[in-house]
N, CA, C and O atoms as a GROMACS GRO file, in nm:
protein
  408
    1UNK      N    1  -1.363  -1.660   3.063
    1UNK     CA    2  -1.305  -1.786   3.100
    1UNK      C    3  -1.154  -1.768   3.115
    1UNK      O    4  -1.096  -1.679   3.052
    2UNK      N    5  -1.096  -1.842   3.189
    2UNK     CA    6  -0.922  -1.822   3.242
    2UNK      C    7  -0.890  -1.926   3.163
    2UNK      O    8  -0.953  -2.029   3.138
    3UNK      N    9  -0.773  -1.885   3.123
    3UNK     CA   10  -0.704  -1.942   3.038
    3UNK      C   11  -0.590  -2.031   3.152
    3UNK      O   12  -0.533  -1.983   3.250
    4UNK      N   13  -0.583  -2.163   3.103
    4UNK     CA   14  -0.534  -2.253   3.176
    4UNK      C   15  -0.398  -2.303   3.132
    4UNK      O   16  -0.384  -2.383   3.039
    5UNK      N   17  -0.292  -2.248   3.208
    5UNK     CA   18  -0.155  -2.326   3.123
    5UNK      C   19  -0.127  -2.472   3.113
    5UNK      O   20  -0.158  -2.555   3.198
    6UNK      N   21  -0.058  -2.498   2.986
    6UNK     CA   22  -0.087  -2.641   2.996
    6UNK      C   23   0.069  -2.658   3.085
    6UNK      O   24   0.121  -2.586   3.171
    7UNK      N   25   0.119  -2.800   3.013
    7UNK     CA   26   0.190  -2.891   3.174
    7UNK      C   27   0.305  -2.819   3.143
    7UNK      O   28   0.333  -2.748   3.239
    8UNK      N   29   0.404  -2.803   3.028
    8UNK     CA   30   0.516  -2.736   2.968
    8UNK      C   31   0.491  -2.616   3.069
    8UNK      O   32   0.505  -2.629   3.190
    9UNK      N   33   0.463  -2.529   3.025
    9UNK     CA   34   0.451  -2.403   3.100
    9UNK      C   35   0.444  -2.393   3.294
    9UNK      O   36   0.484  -2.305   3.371
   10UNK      N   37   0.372  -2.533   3.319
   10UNK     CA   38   0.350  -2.499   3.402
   10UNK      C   39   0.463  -2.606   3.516
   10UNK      O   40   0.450  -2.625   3.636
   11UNK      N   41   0.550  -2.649   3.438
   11UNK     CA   42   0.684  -2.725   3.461
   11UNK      C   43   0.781  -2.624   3.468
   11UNK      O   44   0.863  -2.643   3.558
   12UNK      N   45   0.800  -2.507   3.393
   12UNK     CA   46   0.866  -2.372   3.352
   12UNK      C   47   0.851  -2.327   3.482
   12UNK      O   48   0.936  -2.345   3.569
   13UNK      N   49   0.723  -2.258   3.503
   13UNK     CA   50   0.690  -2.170   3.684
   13UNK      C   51   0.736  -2.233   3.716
   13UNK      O   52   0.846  -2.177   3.722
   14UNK      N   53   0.762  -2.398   3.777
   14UNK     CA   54   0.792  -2.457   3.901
   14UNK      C   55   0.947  -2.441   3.884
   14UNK      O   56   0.998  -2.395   3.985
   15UNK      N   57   1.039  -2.469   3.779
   15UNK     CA   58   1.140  -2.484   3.803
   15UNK      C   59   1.162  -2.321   3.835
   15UNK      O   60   1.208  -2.311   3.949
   16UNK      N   61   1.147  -2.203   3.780
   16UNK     CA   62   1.191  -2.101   3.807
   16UNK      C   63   1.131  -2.007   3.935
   16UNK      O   64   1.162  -1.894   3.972
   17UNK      N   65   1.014  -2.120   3.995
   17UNK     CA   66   0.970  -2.035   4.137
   17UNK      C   67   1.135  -2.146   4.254
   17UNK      O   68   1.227  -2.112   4.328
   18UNK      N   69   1.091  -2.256   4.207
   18UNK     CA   70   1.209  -2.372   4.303
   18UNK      C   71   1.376  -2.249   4.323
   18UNK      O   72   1.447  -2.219   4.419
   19UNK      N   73   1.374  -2.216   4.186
   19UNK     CA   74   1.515  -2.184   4.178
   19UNK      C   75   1.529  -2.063   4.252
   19UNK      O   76   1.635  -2.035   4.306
   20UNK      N   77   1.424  -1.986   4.258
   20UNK     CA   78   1.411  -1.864   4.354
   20UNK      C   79   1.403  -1.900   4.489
   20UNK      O   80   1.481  -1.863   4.576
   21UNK      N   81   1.333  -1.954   4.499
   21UNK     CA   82   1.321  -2.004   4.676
   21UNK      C   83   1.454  -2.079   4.706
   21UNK      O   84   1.480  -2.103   4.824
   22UNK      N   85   1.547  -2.123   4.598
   22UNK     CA   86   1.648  -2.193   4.655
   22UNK      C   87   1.751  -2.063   4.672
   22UNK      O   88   1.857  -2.114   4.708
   23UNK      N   89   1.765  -1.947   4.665
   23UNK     CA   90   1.844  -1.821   4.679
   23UNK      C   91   1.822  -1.795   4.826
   23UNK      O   92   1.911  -1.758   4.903
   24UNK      N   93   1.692  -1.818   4.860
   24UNK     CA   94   1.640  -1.769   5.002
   24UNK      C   95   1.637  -1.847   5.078
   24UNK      O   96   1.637  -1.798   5.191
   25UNK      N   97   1.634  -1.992   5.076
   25UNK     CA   98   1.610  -2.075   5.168
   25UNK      C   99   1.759  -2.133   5.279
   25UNK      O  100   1.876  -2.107   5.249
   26UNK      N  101   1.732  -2.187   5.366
   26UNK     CA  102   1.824  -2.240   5.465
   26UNK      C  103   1.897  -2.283   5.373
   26UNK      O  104   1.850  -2.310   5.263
   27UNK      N  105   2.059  -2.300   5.409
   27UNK     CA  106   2.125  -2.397   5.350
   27UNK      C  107   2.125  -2.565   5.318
   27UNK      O  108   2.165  -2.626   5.219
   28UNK      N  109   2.060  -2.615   5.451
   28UNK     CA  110   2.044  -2.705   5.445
   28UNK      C  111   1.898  -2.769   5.369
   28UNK      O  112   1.854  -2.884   5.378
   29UNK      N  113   1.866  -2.701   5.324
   29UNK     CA  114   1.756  -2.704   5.209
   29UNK      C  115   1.760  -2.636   5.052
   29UNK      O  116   1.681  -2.635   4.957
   30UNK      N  117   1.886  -2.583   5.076
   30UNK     CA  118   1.926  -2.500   4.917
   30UNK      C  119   1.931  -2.620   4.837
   30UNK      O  120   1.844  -2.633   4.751
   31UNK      N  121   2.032  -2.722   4.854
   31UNK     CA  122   2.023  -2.827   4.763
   31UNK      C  123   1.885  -2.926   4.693
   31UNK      O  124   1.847  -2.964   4.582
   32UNK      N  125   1.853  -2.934   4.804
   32UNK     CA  126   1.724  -3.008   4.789
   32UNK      C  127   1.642  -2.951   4.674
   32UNK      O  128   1.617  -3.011   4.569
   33UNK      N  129   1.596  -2.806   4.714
   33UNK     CA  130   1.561  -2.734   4.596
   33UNK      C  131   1.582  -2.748   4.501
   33UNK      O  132   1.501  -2.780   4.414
   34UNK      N  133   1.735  -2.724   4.482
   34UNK     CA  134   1.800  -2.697   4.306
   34UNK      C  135   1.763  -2.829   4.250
   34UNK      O  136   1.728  -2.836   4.132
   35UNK      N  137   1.768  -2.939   4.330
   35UNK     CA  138   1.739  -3.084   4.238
   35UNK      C  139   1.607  -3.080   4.216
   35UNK      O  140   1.571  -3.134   4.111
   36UNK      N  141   1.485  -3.010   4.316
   36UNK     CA  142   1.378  -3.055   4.243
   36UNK      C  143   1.342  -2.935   4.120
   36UNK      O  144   1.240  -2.951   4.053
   37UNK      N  145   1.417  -2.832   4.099
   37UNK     CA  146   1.424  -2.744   3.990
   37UNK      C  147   1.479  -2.795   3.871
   37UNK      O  148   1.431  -2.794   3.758
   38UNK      N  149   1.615  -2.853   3.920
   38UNK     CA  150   1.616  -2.950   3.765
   38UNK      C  151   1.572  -3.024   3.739
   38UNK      O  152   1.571  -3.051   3.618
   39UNK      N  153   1.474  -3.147   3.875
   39UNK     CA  154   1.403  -3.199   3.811
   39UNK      C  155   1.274  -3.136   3.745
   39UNK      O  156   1.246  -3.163   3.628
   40UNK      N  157   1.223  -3.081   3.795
   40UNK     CA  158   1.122  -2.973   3.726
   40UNK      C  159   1.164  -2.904   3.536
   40UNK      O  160   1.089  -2.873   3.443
   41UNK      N  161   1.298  -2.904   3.548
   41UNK     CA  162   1.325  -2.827   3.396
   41UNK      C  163   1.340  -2.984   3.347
   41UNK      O  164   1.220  -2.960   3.337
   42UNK      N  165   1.359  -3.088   3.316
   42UNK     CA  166   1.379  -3.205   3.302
   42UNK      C  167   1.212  -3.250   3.216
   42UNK      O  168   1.172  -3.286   3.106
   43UNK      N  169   1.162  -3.218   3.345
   43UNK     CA  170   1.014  -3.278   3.286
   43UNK      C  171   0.914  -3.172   3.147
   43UNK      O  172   0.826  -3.194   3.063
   44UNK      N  173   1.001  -3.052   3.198
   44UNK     CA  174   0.945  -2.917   3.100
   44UNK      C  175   1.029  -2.959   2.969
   44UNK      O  176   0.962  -2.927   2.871
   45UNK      N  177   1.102  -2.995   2.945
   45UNK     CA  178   1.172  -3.030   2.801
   45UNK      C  179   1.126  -3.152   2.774
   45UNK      O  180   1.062  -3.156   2.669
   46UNK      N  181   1.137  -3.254   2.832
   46UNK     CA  182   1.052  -3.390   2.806
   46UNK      C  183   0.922  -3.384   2.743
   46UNK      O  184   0.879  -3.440   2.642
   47UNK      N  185   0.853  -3.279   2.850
   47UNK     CA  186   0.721  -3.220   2.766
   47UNK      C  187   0.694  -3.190   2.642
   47UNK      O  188   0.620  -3.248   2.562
   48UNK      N  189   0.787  -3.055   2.625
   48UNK     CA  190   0.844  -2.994   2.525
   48UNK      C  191   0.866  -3.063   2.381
   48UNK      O  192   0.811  -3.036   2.274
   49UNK      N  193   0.960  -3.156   2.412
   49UNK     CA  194   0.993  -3.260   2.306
   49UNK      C  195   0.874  -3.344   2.255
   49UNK      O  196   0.847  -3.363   2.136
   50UNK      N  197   0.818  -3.383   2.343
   50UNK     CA  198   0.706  -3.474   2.323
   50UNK      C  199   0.584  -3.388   2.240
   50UNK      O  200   0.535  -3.435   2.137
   51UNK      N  201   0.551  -3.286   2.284
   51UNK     CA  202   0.460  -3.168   2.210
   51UNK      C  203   0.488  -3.139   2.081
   51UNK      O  204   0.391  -3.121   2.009
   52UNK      N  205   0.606  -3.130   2.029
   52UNK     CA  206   0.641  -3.098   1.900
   52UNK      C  207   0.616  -3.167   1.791
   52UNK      O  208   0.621  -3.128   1.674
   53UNK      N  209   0.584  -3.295   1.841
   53UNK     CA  210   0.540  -3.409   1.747
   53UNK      C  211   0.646  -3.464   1.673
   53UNK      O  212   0.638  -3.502   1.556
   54UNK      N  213   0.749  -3.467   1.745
   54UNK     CA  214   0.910  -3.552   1.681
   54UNK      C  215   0.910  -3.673   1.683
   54UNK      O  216   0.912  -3.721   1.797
   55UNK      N  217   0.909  -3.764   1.575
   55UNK     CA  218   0.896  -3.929   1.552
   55UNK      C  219   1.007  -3.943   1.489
   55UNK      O  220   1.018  -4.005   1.383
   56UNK      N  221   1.143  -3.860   1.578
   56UNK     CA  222   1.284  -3.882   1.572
   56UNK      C  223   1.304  -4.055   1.585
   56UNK      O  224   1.206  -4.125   1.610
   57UNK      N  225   1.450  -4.116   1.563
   57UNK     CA  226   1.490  -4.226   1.623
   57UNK      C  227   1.482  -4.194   1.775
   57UNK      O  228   1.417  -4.274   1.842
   58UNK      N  229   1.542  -4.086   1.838
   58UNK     CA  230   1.572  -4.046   1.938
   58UNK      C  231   1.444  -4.121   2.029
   58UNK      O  232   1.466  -4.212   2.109
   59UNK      N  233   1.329  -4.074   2.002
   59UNK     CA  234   1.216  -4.109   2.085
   59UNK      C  235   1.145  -4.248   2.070
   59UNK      O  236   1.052  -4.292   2.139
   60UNK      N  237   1.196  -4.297   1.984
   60UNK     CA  238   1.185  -4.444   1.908
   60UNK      C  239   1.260  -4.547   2.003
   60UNK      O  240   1.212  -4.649   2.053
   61UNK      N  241   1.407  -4.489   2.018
   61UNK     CA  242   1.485  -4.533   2.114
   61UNK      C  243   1.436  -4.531   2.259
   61UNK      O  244   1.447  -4.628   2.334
   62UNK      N  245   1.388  -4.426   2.291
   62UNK     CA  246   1.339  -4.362   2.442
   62UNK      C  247   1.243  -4.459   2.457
   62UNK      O  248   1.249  -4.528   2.558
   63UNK      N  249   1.144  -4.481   2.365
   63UNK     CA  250   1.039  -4.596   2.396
   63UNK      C  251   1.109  -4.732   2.429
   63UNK      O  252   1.121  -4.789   2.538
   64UNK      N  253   1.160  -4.772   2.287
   64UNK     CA  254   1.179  -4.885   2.332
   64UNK      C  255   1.288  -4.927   2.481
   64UNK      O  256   1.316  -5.040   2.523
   65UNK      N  257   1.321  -4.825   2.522
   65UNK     CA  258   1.402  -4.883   2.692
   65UNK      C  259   1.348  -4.867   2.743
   65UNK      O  260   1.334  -4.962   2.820
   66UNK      N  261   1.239  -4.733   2.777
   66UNK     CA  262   1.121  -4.744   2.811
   66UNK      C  263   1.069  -4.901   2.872
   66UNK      O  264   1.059  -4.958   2.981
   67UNK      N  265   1.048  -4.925   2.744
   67UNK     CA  266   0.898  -5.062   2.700
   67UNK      C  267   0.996  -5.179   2.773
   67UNK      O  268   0.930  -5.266   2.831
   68UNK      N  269   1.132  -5.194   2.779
   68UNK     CA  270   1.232  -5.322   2.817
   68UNK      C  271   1.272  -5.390   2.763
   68UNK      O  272   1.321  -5.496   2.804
   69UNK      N  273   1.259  -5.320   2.555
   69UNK     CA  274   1.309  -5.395   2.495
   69UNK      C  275   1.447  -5.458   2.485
   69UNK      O  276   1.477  -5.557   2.420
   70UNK      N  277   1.544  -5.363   2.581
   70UNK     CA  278   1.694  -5.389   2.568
   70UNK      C  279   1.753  -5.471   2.720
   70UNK      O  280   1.865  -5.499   2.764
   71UNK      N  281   1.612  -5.489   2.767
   71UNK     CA  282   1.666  -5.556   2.961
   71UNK      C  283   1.722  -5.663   2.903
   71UNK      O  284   1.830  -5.657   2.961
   72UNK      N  285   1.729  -5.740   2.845
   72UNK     CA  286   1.790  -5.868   2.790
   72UNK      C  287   1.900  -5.893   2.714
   72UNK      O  288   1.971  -5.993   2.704
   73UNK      N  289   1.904  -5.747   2.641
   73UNK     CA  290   2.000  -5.735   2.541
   73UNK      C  291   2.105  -5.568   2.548
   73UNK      O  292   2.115  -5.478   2.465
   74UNK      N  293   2.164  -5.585   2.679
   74UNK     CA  294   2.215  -5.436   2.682
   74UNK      C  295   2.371  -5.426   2.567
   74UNK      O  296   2.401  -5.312   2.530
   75UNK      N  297   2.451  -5.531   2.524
   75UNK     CA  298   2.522  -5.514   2.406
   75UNK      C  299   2.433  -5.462   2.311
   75UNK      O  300   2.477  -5.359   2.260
   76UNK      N  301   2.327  -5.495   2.273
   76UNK     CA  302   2.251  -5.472   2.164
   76UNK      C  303   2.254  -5.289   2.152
   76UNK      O  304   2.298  -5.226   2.056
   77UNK      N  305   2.202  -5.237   2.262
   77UNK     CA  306   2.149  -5.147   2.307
   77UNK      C  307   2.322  -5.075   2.311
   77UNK      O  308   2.330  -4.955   2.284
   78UNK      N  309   2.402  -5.122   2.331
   78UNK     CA  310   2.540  -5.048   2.378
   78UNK      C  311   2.596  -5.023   2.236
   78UNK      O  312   2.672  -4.931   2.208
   79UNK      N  313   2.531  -5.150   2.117
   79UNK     CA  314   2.613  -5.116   1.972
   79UNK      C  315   2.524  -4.983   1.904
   79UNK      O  316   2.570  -4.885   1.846
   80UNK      N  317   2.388  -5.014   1.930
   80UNK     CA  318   2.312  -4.927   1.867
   80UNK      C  319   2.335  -4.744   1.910
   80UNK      O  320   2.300  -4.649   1.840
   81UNK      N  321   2.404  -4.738   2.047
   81UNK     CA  322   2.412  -4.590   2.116
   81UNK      C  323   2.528  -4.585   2.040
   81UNK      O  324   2.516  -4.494   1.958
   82UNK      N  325   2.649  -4.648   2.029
   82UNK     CA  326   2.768  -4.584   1.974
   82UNK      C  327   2.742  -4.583   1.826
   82UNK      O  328   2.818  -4.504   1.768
   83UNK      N  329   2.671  -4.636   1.757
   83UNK     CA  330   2.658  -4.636   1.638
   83UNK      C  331   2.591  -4.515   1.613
   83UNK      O  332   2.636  -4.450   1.519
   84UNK      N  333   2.499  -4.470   1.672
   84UNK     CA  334   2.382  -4.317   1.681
   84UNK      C  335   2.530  -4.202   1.698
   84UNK      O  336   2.567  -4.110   1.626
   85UNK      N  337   2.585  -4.258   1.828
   85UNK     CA  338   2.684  -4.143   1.830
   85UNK      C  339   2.819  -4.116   1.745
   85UNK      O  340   2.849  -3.998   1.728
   86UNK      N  341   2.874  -4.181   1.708
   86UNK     CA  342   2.926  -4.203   1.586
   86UNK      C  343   2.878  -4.163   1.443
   86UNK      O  344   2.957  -4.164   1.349
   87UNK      N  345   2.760  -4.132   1.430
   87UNK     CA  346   2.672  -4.125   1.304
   87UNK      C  347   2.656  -3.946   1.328
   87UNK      O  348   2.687  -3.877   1.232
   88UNK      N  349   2.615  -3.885   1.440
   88UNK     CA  350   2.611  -3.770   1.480
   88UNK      C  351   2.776  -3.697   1.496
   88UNK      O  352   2.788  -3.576   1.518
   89UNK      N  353   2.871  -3.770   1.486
   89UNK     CA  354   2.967  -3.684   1.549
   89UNK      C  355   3.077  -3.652   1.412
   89UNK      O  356   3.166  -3.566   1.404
   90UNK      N  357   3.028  -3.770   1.299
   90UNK     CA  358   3.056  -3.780   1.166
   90UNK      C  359   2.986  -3.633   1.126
   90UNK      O  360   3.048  -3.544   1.066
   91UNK      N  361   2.849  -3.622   1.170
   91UNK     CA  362   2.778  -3.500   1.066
   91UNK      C  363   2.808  -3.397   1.134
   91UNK      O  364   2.779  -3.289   1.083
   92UNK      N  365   2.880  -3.394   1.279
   92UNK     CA  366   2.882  -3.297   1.315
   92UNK      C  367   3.003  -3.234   1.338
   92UNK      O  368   2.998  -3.132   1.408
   93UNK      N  369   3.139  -3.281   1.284
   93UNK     CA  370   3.256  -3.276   1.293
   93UNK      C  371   3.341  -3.406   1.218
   93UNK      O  372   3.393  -3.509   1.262
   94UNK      N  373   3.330  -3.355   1.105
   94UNK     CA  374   3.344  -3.470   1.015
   94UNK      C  375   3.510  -3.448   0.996
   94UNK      O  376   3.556  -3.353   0.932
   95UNK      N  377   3.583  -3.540   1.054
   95UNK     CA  378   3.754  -3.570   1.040
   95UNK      C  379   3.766  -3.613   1.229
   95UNK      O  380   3.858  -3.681   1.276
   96UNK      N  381   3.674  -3.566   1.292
   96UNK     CA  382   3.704  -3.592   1.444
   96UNK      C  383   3.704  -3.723   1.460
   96UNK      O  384   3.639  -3.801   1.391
   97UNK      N  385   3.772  -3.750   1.545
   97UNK     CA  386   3.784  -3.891   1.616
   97UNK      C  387   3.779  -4.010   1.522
   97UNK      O  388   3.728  -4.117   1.555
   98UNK      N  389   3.851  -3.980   1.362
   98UNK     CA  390   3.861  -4.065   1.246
   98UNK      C  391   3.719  -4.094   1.217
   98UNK      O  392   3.687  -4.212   1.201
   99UNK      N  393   3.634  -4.005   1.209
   99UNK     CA  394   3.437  -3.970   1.152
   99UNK      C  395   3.463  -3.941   1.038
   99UNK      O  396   3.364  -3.959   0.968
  100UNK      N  397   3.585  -3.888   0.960
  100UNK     CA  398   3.551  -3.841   0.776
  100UNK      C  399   3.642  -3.776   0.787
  100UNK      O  400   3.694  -3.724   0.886
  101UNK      N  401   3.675  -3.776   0.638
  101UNK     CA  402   3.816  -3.662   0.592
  101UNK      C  403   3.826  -3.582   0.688
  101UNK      O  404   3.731  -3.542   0.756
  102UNK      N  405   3.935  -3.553   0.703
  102UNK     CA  406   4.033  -3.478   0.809
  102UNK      C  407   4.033  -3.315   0.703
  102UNK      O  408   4.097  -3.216   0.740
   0.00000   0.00000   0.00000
């Protein structure tokens, strides 16, 4: 029996066959390519992420804009991103941009 790659992998070939054919192809089609290669690596990490079984905020968040919980409320949605990023930039450089002791 053949072993069947699943979608990750098989998001991987496409972006890295796209990115080859975009070396060789007309110019006026090089671009075209490279976007559907990143879109192709785009959907391979999306995958990726989703496979790992992460019940981060991150994907909590992703749903709910997703779902339209924030079409009504984009302040809501604008306090909650700077607050995430602010919270990350504290743990990740703590004195930057007045995030924690200097």
């Amino acid at each position: 029996m053949t072993d069947v790659p699943d979608a990750t992998t098989l998001s991987a070939a496409l972006e890295a066959e796209l990115r080859a054919l975009a070396t060789q192809a007309p110019r006026e089609l090089r671009l075209r390519l490279l976007v559907a290669a990143h879109a192709a690596g785009l959907i391979m990490r999306d995958l990726a992420s989703n496979e790992s079984g992460e019940t981060s905020a991150d994907l909590e968040l992703v749903t709910a804009i997703r779902a339209g919980t924030y079409d009504e409320d984009l302040p809501a949605l604008a306090m909650r991103l700077r607050a995430e990023v602010a919270a990350r930039l504290a743990a990740a450089a703590p004195g930057y941009a007045g995030t924690g002791p200097p």
